[in-house]
N, CA, C and O atoms as a DFTB+ gen file, in Angstrom:
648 C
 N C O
     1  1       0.845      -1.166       0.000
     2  2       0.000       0.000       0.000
     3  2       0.889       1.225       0.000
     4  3       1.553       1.557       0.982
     5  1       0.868       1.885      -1.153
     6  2       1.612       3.523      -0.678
     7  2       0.690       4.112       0.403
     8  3      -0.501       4.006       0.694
     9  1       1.870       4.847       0.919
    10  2       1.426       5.910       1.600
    11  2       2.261       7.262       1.631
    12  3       3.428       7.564       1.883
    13  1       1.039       7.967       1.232
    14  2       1.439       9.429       1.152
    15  2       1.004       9.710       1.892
    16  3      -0.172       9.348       1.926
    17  1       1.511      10.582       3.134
    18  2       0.993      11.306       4.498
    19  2       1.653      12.450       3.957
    20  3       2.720      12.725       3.408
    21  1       0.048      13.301       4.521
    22  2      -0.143      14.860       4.081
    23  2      -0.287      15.490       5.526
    24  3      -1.277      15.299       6.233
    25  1       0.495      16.044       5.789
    26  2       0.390      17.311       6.658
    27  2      -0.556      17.733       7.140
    28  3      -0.276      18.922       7.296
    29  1      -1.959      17.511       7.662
    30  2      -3.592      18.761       7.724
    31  2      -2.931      19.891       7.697
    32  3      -1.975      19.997       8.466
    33  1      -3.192      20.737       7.025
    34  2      -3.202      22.403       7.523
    35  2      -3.806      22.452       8.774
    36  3      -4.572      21.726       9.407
    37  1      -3.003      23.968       9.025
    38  2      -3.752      24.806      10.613
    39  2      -4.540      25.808       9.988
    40  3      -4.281      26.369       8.924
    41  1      -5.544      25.995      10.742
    42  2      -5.887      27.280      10.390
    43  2      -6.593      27.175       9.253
    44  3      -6.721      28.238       8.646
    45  1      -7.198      26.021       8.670
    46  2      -8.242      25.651       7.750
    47  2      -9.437      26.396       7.946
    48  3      -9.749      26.668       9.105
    49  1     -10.110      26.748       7.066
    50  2     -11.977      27.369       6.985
    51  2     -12.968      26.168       7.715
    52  3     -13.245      25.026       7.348
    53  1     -13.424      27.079       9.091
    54  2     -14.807      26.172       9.661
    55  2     -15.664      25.387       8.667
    56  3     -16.308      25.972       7.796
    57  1     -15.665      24.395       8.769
    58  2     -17.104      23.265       8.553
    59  2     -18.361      24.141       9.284
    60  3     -18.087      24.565      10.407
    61  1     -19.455      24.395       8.858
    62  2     -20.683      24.592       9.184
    63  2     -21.099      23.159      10.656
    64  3     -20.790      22.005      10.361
    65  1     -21.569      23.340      11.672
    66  2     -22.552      22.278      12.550
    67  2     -23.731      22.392      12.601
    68  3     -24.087      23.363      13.268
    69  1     -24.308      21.959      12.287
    70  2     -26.126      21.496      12.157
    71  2     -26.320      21.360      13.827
    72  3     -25.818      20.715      14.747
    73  1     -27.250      22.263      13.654
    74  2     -27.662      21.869      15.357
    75  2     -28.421      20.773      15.799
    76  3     -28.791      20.707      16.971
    77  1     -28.752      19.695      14.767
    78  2     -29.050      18.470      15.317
    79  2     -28.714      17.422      14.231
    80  3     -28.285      17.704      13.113
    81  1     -28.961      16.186      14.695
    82  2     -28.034      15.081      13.964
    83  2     -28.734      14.862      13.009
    84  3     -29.823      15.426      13.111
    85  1     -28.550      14.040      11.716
    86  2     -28.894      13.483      10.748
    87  2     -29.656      12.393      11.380
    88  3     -29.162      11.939      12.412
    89  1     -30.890      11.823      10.915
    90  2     -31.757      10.741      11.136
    91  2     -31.115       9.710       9.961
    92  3     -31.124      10.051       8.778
    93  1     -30.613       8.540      10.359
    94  2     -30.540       7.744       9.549
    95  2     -31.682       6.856       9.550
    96  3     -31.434       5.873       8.853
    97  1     -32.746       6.824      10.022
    98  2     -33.650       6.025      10.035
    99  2     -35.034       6.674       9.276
   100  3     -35.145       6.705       8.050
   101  1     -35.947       7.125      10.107
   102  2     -37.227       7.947       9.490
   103  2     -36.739       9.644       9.597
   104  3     -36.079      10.155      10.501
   105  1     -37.208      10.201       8.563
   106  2     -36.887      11.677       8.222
   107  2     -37.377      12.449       9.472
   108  3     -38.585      12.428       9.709
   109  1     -36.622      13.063      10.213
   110  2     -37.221      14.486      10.735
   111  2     -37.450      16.119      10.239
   112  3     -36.894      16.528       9.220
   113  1     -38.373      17.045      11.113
   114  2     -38.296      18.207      10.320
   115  2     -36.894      18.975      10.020
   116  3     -35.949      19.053      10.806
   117  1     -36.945      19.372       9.072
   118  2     -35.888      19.731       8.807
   119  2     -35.500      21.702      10.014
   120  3     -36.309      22.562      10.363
   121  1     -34.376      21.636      10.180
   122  2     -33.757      22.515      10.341
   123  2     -33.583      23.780      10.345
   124  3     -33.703      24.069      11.535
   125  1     -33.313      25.005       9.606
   126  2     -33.312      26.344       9.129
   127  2     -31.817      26.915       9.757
   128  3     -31.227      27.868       9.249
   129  1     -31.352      26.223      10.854
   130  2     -30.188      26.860      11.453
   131  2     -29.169      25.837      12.009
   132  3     -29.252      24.611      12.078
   133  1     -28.068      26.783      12.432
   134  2     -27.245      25.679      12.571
   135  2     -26.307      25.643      14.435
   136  3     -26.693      26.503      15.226
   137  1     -25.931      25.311      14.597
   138  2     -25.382      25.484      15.591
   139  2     -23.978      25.770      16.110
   140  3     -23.496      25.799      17.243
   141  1     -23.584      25.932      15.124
   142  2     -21.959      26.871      15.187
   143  2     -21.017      26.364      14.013
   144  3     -21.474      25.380      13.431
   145  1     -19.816      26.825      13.551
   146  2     -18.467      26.606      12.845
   147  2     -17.936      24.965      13.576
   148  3     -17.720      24.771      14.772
   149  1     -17.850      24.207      12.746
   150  2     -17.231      22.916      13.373
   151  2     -16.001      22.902      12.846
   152  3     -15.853      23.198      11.661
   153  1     -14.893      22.545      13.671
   154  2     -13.545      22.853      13.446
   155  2     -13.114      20.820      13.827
   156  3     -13.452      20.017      14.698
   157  1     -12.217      20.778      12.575
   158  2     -11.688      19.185      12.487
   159  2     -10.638      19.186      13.377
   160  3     -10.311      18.261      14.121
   161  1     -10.151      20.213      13.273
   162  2      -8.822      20.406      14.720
   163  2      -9.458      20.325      15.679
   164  3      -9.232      19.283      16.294
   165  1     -10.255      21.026      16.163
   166  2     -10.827      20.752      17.600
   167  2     -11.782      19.889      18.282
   168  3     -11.870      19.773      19.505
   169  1     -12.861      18.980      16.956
   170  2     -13.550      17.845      17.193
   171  2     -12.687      16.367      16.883
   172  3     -12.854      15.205      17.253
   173  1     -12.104      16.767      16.375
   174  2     -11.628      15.118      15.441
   175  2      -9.841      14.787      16.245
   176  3      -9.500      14.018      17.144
   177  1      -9.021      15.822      15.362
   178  2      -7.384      16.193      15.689
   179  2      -7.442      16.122      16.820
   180  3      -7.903      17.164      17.285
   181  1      -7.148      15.230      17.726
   182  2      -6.479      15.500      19.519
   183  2      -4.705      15.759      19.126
   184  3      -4.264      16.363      20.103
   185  1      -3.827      15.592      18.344
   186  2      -2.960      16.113      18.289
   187  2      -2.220      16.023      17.250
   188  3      -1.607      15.035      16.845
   189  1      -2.285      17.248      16.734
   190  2      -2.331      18.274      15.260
   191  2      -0.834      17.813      14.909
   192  3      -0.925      16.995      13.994
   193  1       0.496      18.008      15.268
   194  2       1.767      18.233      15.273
   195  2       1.970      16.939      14.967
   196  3       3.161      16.851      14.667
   197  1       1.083      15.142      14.821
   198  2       1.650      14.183      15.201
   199  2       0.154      13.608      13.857
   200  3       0.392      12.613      13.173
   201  1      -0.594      14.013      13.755
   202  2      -1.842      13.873      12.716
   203  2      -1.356      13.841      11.615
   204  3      -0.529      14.675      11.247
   205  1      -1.868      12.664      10.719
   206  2      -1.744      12.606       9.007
   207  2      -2.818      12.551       7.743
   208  3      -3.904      12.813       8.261
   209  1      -2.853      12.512       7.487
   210  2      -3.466      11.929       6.147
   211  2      -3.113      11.195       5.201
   212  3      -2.337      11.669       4.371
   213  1      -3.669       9.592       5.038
   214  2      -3.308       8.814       4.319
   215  2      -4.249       8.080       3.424
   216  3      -5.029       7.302       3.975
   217  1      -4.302       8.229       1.932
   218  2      -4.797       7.518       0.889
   219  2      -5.074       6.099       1.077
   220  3      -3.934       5.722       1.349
   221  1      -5.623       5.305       1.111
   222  2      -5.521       3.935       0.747
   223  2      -5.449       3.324       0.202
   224  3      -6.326       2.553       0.591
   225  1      -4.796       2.677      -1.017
   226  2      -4.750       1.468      -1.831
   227  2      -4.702       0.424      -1.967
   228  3      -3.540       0.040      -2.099
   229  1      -5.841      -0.769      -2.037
   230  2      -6.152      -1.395      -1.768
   231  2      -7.576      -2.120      -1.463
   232  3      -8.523      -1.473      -1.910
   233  1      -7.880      -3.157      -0.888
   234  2      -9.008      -3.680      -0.241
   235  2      -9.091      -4.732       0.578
   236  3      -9.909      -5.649       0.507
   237  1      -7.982      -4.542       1.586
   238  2      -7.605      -5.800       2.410
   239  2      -8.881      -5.523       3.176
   240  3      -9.590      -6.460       3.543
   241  1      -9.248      -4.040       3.471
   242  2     -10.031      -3.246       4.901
   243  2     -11.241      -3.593       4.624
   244  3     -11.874      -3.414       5.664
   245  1     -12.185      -4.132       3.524
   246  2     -12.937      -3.428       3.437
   247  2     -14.122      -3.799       4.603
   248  3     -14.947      -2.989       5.028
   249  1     -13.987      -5.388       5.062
   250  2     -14.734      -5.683       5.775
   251  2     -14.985      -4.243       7.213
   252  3     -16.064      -3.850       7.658
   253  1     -13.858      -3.865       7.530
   254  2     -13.674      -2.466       8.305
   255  2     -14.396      -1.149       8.380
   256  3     -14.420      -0.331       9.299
   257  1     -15.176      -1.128       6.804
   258  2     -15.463       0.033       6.164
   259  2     -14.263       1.109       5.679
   260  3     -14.362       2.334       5.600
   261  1     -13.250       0.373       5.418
   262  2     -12.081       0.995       4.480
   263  2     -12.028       0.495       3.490
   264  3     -12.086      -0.734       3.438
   265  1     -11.887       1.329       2.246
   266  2     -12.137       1.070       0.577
   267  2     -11.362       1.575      -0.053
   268  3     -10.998       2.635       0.456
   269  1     -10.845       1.319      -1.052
   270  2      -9.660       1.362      -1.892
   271  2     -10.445       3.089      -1.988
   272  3     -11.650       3.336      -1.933
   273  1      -9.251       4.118      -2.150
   274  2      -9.059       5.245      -2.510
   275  2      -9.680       6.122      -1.005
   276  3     -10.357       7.071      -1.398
   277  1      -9.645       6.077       0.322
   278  2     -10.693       6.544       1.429
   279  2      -8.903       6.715       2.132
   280  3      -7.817       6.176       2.344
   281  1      -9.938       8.196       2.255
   282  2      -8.611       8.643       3.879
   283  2      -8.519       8.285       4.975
   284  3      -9.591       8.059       5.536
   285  1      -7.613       8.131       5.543
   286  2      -7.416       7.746       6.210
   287  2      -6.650       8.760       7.457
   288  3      -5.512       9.146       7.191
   289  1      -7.232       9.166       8.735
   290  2      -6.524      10.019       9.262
   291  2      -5.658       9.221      10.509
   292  3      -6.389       8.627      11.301
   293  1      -4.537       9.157      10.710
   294  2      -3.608       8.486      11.183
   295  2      -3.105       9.406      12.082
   296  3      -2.898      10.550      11.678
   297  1      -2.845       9.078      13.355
   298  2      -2.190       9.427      14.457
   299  2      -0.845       9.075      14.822
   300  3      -0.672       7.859      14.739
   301  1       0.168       9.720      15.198
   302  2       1.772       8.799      15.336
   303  2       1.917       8.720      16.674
   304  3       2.502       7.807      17.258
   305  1       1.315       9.802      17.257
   306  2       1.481       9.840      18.891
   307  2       0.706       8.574      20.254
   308  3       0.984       8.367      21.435
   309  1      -0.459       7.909      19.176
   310  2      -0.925       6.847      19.847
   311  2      -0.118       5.836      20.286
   312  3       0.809       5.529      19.537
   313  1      -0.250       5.200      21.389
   314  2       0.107       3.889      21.476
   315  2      -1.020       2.786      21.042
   316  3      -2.163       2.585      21.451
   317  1      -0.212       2.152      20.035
   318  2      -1.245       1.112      19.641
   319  2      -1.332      -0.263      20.185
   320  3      -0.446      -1.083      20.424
   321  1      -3.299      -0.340      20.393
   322  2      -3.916      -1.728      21.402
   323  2      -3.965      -2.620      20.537
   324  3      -3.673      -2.429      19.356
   325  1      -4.295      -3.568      20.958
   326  2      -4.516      -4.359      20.535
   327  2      -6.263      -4.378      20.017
   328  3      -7.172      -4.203      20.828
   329  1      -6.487      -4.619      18.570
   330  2      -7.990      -4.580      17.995
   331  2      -7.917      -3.028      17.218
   332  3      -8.809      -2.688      16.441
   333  1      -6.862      -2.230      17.501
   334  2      -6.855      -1.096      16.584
   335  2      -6.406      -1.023      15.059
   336  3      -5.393      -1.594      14.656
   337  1      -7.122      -0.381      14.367
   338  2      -6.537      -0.373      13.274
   339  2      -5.393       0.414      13.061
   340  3      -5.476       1.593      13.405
   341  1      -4.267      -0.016      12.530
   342  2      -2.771       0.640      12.541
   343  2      -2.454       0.708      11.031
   344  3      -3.059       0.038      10.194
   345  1      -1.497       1.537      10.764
   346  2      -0.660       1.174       9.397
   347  2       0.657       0.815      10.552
   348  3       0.968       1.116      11.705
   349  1       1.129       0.052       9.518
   350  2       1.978      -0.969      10.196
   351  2       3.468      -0.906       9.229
   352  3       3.332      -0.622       8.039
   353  1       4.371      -1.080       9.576
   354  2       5.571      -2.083       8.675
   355  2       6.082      -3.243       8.662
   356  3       6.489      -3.838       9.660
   357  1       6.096      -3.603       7.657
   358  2       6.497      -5.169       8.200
   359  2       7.642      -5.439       7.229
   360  3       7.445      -5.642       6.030
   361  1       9.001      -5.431       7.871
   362  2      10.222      -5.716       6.520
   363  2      10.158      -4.562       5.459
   364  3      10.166      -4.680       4.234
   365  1      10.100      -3.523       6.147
   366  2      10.155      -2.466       4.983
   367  2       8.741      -1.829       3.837
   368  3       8.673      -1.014       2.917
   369  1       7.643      -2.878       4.649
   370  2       6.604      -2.719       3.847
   371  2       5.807      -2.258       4.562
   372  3       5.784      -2.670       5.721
   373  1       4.906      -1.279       4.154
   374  2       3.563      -0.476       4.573
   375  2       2.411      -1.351       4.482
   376  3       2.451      -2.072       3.484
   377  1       1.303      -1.517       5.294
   378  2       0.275      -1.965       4.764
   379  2      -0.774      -1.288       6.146
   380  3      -0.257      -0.664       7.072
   381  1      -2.279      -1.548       6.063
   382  2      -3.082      -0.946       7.095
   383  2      -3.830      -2.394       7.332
   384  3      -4.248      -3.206       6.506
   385  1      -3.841      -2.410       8.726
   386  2      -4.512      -3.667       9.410
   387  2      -5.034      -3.513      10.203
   388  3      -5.070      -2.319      10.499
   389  1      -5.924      -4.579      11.286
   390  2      -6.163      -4.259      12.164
   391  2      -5.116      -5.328      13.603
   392  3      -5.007      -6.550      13.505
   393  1      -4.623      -4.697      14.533
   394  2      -3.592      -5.131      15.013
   395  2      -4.172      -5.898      16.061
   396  3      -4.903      -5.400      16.918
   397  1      -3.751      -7.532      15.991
   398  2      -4.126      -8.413      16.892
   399  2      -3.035      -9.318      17.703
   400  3      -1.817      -9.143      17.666
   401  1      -3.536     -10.044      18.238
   402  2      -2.690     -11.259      18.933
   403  2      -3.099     -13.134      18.809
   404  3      -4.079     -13.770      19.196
   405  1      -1.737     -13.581      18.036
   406  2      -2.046     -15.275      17.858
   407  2      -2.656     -16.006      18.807
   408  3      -3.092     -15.463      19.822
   409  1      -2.756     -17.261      18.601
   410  2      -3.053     -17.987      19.820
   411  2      -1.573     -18.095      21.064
   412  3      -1.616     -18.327      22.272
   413  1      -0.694     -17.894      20.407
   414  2       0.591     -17.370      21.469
   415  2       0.834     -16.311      22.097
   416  3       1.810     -16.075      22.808
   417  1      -0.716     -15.138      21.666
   418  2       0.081     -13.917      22.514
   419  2       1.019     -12.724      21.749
   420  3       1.218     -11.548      22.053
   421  1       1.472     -13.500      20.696
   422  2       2.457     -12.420      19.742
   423  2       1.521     -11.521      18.763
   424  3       0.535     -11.956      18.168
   425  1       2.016     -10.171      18.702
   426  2       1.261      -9.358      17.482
   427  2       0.982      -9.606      16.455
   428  3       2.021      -9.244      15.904
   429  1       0.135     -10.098      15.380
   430  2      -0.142     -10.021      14.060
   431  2      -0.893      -8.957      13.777
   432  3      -1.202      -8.165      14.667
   433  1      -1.342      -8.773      12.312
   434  2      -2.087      -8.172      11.811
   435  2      -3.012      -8.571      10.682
   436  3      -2.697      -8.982       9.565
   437  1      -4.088      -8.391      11.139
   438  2      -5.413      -8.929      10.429
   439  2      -6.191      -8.612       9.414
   440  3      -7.134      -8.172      10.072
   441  1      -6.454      -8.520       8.538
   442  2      -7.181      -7.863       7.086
   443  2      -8.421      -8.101       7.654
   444  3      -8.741      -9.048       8.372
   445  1      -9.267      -6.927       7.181
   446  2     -10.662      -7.359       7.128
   447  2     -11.177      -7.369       5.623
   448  3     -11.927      -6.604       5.016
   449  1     -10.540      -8.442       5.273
   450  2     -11.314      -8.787       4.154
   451  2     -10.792     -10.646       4.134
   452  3      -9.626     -10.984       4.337
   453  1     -11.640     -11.389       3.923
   454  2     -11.343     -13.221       3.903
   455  2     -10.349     -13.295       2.872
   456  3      -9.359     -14.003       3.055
   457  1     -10.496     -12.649       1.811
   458  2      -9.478     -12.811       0.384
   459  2      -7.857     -12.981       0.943
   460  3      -7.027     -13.676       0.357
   461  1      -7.570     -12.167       2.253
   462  2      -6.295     -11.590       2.561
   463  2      -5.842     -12.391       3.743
   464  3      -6.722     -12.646       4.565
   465  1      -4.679     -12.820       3.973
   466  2      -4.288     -14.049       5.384
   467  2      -3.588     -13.213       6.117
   468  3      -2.830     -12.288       5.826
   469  1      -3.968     -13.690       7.163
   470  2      -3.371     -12.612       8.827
   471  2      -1.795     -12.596       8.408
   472  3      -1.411     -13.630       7.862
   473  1      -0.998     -11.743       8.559
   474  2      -0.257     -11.615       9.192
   475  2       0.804     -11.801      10.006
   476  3       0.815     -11.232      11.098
   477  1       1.757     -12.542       9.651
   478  2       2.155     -13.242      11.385
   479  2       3.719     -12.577      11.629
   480  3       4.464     -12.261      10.702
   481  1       3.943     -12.482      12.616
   482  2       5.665     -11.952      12.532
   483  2       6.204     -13.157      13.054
   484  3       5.763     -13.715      14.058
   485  1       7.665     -13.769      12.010
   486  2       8.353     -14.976      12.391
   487  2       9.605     -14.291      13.299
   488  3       9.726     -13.142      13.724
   489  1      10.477     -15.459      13.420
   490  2      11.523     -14.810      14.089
   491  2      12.511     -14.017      12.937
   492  3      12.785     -14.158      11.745
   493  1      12.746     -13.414      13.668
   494  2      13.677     -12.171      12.739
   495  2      12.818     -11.441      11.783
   496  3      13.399     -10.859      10.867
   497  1      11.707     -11.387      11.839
   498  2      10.981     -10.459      11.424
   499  2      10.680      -8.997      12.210
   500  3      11.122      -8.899      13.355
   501  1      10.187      -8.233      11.823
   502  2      10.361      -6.980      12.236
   503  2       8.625      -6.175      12.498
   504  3       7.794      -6.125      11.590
   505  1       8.488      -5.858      13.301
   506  2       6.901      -5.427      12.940
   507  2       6.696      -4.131      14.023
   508  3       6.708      -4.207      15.251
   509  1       6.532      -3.099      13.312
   510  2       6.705      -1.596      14.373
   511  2       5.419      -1.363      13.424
   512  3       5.247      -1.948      12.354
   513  1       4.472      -0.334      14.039
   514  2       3.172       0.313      13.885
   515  2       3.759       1.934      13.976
   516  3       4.148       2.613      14.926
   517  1       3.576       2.288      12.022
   518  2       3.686       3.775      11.868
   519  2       2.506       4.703      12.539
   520  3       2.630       5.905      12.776
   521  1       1.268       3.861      12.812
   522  2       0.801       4.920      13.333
   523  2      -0.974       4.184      14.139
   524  3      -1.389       3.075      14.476
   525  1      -1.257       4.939      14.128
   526  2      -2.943       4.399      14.829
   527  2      -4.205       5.227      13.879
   528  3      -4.440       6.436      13.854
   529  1      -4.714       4.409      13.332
   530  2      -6.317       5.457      12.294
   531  2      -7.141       5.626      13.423
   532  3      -7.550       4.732      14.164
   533  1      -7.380       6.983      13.511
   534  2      -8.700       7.699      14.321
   535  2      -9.777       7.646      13.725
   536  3     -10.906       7.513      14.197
   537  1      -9.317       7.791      12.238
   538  2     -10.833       8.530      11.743
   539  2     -10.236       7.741       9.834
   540  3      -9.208       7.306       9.314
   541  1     -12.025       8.044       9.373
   542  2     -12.019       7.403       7.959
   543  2     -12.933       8.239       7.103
   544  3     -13.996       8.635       7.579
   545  1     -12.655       8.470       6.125
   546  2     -13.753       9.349       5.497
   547  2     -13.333       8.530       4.029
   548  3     -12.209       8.168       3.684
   549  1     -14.546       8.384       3.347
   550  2     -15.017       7.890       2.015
   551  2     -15.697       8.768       1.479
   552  3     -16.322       9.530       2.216
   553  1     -15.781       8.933      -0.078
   554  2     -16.296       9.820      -0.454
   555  2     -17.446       9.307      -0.922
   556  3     -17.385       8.104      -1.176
   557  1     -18.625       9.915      -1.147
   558  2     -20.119       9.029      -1.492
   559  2     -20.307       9.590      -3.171
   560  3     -20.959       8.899      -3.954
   561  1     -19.804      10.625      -3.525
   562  2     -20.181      10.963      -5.150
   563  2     -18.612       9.829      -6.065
   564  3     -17.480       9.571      -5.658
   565  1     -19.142       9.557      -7.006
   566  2     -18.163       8.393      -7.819
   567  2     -16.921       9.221      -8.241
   568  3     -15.954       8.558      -8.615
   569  1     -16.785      10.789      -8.235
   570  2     -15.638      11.548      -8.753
   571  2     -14.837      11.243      -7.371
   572  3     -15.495      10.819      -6.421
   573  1     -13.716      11.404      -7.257
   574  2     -13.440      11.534      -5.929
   575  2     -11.979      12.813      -6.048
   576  3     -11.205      12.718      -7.000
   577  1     -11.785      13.934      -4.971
   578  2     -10.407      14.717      -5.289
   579  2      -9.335      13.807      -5.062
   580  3      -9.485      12.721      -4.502
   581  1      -7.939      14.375      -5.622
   582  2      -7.050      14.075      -5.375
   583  2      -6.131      15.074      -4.522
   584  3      -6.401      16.268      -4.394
   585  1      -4.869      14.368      -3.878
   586  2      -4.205      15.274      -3.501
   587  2      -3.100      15.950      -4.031
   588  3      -2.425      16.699      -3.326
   589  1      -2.874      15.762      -5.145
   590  2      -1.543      16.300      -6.385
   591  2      -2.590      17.224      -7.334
   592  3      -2.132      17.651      -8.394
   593  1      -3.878      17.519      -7.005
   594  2      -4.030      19.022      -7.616
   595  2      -4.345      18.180      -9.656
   596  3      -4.423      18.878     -10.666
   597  1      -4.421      17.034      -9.634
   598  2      -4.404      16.018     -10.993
   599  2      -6.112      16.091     -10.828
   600  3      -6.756      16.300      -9.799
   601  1      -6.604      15.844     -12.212
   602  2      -8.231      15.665     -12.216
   603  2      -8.586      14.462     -11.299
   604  3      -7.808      13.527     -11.111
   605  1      -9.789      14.554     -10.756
   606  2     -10.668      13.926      -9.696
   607  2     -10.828      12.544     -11.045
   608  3     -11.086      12.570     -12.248
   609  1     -10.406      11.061      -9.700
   610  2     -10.943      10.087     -10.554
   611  2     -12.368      10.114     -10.626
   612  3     -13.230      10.870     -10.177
   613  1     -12.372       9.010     -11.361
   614  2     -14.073       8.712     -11.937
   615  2     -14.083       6.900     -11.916
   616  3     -13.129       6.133     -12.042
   617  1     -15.426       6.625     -11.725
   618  2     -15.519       5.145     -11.713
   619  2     -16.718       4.941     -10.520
   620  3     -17.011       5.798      -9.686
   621  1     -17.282       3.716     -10.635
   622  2     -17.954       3.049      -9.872
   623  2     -17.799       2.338      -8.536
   624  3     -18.075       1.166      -8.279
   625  1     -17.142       3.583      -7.476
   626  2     -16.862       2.854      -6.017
   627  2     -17.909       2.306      -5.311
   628  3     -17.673       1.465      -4.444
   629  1     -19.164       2.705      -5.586
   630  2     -20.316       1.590      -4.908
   631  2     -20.314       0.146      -5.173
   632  3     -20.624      -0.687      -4.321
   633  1     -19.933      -0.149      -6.452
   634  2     -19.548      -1.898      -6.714
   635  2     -18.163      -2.660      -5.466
   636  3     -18.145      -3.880      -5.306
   637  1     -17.463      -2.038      -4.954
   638  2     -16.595      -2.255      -4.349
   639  2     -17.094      -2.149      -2.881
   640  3     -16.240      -2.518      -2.075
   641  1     -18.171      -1.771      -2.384
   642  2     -18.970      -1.524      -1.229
   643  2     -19.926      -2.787      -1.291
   644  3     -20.094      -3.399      -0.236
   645  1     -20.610      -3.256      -2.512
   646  2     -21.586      -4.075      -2.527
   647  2     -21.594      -5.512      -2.183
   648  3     -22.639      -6.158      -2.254
């Protein structure tokens, strides 16, 4: 999996907050106002200086609700538990898992997807966790941005959800 980790800006333009939640179930009345500027630094970011942003490539996750091309916001300052999802290295290689323990007790890392086999660290293997995912955002329209400023792909990411 590449990973390109992007910096968040400081000092980004407020998100709008709806002063009440979205109904995912039966519709409520709608709204007219909102309830303040929502700031990703101050709801989401617990610590800005150590926060990333990372692309995903791939579909080991998806059982997770991680999907090939979905950000990924990554923390370096966490210590990572066990059952968290991490990007990981293993021998020089990047990949995003969710970080578990064998029937021995030792760390692996787990795909959530059946297609993909756990993980295991042998001896003389190497296995350090670049970081801990807080947060996931997917995009719901089929264009999606990029971060090199290149035209927004195109394609059918709901087939890859289904």
């Amino acid at each position: 999996m590449p990973i390109l980790p992007v910096r968040l800006s400081h000092g980004a333009a407020p998100v709008h907050e709806a002063l009440e939640a979205v109904h995912a179930g039966f519709p409520s009345v709608a709204q007219d106002y909102f309830l303040s500027d929502f700031s990703f630094d101050e709801h989401i970011i617990t610590h800005p200086e150590t926060t990333f942003a990372v692309r995903v490539a791939g579909d080991s996750m998806r059982g997770a609700g991680i999907y090939d091309g979905d950000l990924l916001l990554v923390d370096r300052s966490l210590e990572p538990r066990t059952g968290d999802v991490v990007i990981a290295v293993v021998d020089d290689e990047l990949t995003v898992k969710r970080l578990a323990r064998d029937a021995h007790g030792r760390p692996m890392l787990h795909p959530e997807n059946p297609d993909y086999p756990d993980i295991t660290v042998d001896d003389g293997q190497e296995l350090s966790v670049w970081g801990v995912v807080i947060g996931n955002y997917h995009y719901q329209r089929r264009e999606m941005p990029r971060f090199d400023g290149m035209p927004a792909e195109t394609g059918n990411r709901q087939e890859a959800r289904s």
